[in-house]
C-alpha positions in Angstrom: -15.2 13.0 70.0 -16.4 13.0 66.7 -20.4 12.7 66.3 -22.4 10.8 63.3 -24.0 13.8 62.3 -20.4 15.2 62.1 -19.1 12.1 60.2 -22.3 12.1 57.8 -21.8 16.1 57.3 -18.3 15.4 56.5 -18.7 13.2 53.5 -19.8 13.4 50.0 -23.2 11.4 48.0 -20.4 8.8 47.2 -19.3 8.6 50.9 -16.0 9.9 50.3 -14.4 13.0 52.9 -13.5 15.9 51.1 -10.0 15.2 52.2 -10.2 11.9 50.3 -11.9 12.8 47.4 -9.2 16.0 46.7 -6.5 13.2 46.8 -8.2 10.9 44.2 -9.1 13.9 42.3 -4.9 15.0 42.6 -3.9 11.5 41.5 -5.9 11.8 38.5 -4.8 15.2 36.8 -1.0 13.3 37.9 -2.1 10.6 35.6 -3.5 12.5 32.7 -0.6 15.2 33.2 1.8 12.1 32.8 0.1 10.7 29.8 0.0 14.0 28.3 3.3 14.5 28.5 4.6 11.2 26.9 1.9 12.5 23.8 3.0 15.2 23.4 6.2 14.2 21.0 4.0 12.0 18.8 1.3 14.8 19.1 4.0 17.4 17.8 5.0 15.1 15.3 1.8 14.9 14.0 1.1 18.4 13.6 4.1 19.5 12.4 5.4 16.3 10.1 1.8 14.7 9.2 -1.0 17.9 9.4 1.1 21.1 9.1 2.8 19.8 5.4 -0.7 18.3 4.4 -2.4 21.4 4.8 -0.1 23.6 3.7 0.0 21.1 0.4 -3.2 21.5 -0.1 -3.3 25.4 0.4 -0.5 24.9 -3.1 -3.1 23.1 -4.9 -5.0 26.3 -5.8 -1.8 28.5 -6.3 1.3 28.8 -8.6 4.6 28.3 -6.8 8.1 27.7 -8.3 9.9 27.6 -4.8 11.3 31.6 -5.6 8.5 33.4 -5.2 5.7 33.5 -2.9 2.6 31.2 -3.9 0.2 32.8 -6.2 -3.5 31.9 -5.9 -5.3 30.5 -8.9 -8.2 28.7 -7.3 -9.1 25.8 -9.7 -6.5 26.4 -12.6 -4.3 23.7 -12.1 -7.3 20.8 -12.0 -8.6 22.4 -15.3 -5.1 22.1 -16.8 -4.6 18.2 -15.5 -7.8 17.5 -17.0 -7.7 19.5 -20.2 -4.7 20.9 -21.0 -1.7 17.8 -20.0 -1.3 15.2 -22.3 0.9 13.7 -20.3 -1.2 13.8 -17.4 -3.3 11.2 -19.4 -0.2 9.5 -20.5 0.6 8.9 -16.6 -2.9 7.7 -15.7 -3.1 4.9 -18.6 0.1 3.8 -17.7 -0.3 3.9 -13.5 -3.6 2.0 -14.1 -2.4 -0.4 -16.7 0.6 -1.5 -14.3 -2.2 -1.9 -11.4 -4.4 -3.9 -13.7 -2.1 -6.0 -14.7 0.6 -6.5 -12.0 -2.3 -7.0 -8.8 -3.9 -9.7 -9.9 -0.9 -11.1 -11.4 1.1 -11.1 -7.5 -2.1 -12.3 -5.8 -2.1 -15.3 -8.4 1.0 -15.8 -8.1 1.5 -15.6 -4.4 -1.5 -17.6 -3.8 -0.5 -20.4 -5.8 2.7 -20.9 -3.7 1.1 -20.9 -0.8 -1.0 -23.5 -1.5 2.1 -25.2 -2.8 4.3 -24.3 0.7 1.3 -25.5 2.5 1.4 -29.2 1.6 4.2 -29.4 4.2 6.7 -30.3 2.2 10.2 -30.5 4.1 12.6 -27.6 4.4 9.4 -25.1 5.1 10.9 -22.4 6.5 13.7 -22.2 4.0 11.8 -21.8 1.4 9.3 -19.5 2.7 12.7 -17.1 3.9 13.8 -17.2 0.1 10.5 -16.4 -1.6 9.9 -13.6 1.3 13.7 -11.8 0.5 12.7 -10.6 -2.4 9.9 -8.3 -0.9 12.6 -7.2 1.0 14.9 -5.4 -1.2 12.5 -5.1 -4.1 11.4 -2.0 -4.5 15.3 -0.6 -3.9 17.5 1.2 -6.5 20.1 -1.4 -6.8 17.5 -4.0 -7.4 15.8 -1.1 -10.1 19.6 -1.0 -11.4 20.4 -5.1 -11.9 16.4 -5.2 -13.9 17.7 -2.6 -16.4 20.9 -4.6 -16.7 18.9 -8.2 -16.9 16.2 -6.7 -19.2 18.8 -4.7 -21.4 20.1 -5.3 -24.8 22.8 -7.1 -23.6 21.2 -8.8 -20.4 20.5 -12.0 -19.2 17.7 -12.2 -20.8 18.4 -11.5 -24.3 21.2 -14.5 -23.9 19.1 -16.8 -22.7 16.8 -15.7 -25.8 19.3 -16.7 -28.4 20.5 -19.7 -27.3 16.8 -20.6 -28.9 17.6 -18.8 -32.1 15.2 -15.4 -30.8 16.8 -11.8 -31.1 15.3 -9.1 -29.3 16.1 -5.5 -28.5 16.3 -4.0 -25.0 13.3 -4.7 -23.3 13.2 -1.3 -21.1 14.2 0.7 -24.2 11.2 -0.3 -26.5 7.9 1.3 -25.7 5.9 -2.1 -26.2 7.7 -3.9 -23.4 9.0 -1.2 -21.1 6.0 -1.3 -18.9 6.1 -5.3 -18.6 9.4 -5.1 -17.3 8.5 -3.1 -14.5 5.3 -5.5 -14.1 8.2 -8.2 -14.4 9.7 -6.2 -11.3 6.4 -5.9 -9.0 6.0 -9.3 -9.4 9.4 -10.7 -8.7 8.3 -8.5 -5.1 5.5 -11.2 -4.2 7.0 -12.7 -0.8 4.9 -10.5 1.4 1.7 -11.4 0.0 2.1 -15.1 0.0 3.4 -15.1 3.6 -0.1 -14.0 4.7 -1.9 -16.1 2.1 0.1 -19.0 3.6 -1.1 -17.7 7.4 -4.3 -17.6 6.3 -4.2 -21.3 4.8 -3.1 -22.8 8.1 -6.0 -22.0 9.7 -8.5 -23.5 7.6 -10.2 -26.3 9.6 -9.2 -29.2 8.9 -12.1 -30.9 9.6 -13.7 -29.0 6.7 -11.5 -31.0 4.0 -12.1 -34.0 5.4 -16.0 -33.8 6.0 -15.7 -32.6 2.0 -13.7 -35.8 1.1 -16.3 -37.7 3.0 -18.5 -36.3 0.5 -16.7 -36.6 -2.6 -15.5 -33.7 -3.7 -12.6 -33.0 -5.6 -9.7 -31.1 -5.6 -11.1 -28.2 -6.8 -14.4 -28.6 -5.7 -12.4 -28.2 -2.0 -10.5 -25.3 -3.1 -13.6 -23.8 -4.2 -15.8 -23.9 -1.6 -13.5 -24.5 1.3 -10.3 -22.5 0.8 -10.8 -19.3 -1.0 -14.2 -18.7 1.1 -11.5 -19.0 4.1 -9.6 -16.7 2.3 -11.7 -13.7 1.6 -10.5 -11.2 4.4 -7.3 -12.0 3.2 -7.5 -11.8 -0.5 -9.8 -8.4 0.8 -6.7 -7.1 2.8 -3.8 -8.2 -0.2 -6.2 -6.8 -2.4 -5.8 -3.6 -0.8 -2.7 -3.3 0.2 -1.1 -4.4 -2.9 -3.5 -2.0 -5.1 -2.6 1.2 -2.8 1.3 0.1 -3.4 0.7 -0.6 -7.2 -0.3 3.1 -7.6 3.0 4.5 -6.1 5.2 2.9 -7.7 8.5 4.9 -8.5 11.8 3.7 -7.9 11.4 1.2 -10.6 10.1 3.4 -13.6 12.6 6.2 -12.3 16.1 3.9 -12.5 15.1 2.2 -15.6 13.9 5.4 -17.4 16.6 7.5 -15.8 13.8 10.0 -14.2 12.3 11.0 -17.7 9.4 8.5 -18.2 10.7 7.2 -21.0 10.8 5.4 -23.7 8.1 7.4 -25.7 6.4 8.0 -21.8 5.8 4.1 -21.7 7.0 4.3 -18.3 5.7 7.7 -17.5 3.6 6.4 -13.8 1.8 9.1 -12.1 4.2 9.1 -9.5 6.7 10.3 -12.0 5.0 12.7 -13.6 4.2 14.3 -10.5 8.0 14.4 -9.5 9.0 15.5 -12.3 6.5 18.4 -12.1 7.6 19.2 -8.4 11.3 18.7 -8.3 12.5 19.1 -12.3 9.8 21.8 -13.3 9.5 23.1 -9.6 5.5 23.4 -10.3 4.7 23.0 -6.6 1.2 23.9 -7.4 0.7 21.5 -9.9 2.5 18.7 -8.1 0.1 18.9 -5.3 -2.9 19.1 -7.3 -1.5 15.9 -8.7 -0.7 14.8 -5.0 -4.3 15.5 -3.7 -6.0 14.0 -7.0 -4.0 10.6 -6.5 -5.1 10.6 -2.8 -9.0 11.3 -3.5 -8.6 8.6 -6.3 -7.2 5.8 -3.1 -10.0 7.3 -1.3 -12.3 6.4 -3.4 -11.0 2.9 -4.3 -11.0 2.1 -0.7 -15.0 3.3 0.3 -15.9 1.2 -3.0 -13.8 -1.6 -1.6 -15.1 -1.4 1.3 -18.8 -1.2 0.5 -18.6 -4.0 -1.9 -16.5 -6.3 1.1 -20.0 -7.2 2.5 -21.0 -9.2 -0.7 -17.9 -11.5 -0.6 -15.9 -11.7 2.5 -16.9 -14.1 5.1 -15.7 -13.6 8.4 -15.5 -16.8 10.6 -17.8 -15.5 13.1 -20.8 -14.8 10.7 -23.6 -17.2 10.9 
């Protein structure tokens, strides 16, 4: 017969017997063993898809590599030639940051408009907000990039509709003043996923808000002021963001309608581009992933300063 000093000597500060406790501690390693081994494809993936490639990229950044021969290392010579050497690395950057300046705030505009025009609840709702939302779909593809140049060419849609009013103009992607605006045309036409969240966000303003604002006299604007884009801001924030980090990769556009060389006269040259052509027409690997590492520091950057600033104008609902 077992004795209490037996039973007490037996058992652990928790009150657990050693016999328990080595089961408990057995079921555990089973448990992290098991979630270990359903990481570890995502965790090799990430190594050797996501970190490995990364690294190595940024090992090319400070060396000279044409794909033939092994990499050369120049430490800093390819950021001293971006930034004093490459006209047309200027070239890209005017035209990358011109087409975010002007085709951002253009799709939130645009999307955020029709939002507040879908939200009226009008009939036929979800129609419309499926064909405003296909376009985002397919329009970043190639065939879409193809059927622009066509609509925007000399002979395009465009230019018909344009001369039934008595106006003659050129190709639109073939003259350096207007190639760019195309593209913006492009990005635009590519607003469905932004105003689907715009119009989330709109339904779920209070109600109650409008109505005590109606109470008080205010107009329309006056409500859309002070009511709706306050309710807004983490949305705007979050467009804002996504739409800007997007806007500085474009390239399928600028590649179909310039045929790969930037053109005309490098109106079309993005960043994106540029650093293509470097990589995979010049095979300057070195170069290219300077350019690479450059771009990302530069969305780095955009983002912290984002960020930062987000605390001066976006209201969250459960601030006081």
């Amino acid at each position: 017969m077992t004795t209490y000093e037996e039973t007490v000597a037996g058992q652990d500060a928790s009150g657990a017997t050693p016999t328990r406790e080595k089961s408990r501690r057995k079921r555990k390693w089973r448990s992290a063993l098991t979630a270990y081994a359903f990481l570890t494809p995502w965790l090799l993936g990430l190594v050797v898809i996501t970190l490995g490639p990364m690294l190595f990229s940024l090992y090319l950044a400070f060396t000279r590599y044409d794909l033939l021969s092994p990499p050369k290392w120049v430490g800093l010579a390819n950021f001293r030639r971006m930034f004093g050497a490459d006209p047309r690395f200027w070239q890209s950057v005017r035209v990358t940051l011109t087409f975010v300046l002007v085709s951002v705030p253009l799709v939130l505009i645009v999307s955020l408009l029709l939002a507040l025009f879908l939200n009226r609840g009008i009939r036929l709702l979800g129609i419309y907000r499926t064909l405003f939302y296909v376009p985002s779909l397919i329009g970043s593809s190639v065939a879409i990039a193809i059927l622009w140049k066509q609509v925007f060419g000399t002979f395009g849609i465009v230019n018909r509709a344009l001369e039934v009013v008595g106006l003659h103009h050129g190709s639109w992607v073939g003259n350096p003043g207007t190639a760019l605006y195309s593209i913006i045309g492009l990005n635009l036409w590519a607003f469905g996923s932004t105003m689907i969240i715009f119009l989330a966000g709109l339904r779920q303003v209070p109600a109650n808000l409008y109505e005590a604002a109606s109470v008080d006299g205010a107009h329309v604007f006056q409500r859309f002021w002070h009511i709706t884009l306050p309710q807004l801001t983490p949305l705007i924030f979050f467009n804002v963001l996504l739409d800007t980090v997007h806007a500085f990769q474009a390239f399928t556009g600028a590649y179909v309608v310039s045929g790969g060389s930037g053109g005309p006269s490098d109106s079309l040259l993005f960043y994106t581009l540029y650093l293509y052509q470097k990589g995979f027409v010049e095979f300057q690997m070195g170069y290219a992933a300077a350019m690479a590492w450059l771009l990302l520091a530069a969305l780095a950057v955009f983002t912290a300063i984002a960020f930062s600033t987000a605390r001066f104008w976006v209201h969250y609902g459960d601030e006081a």
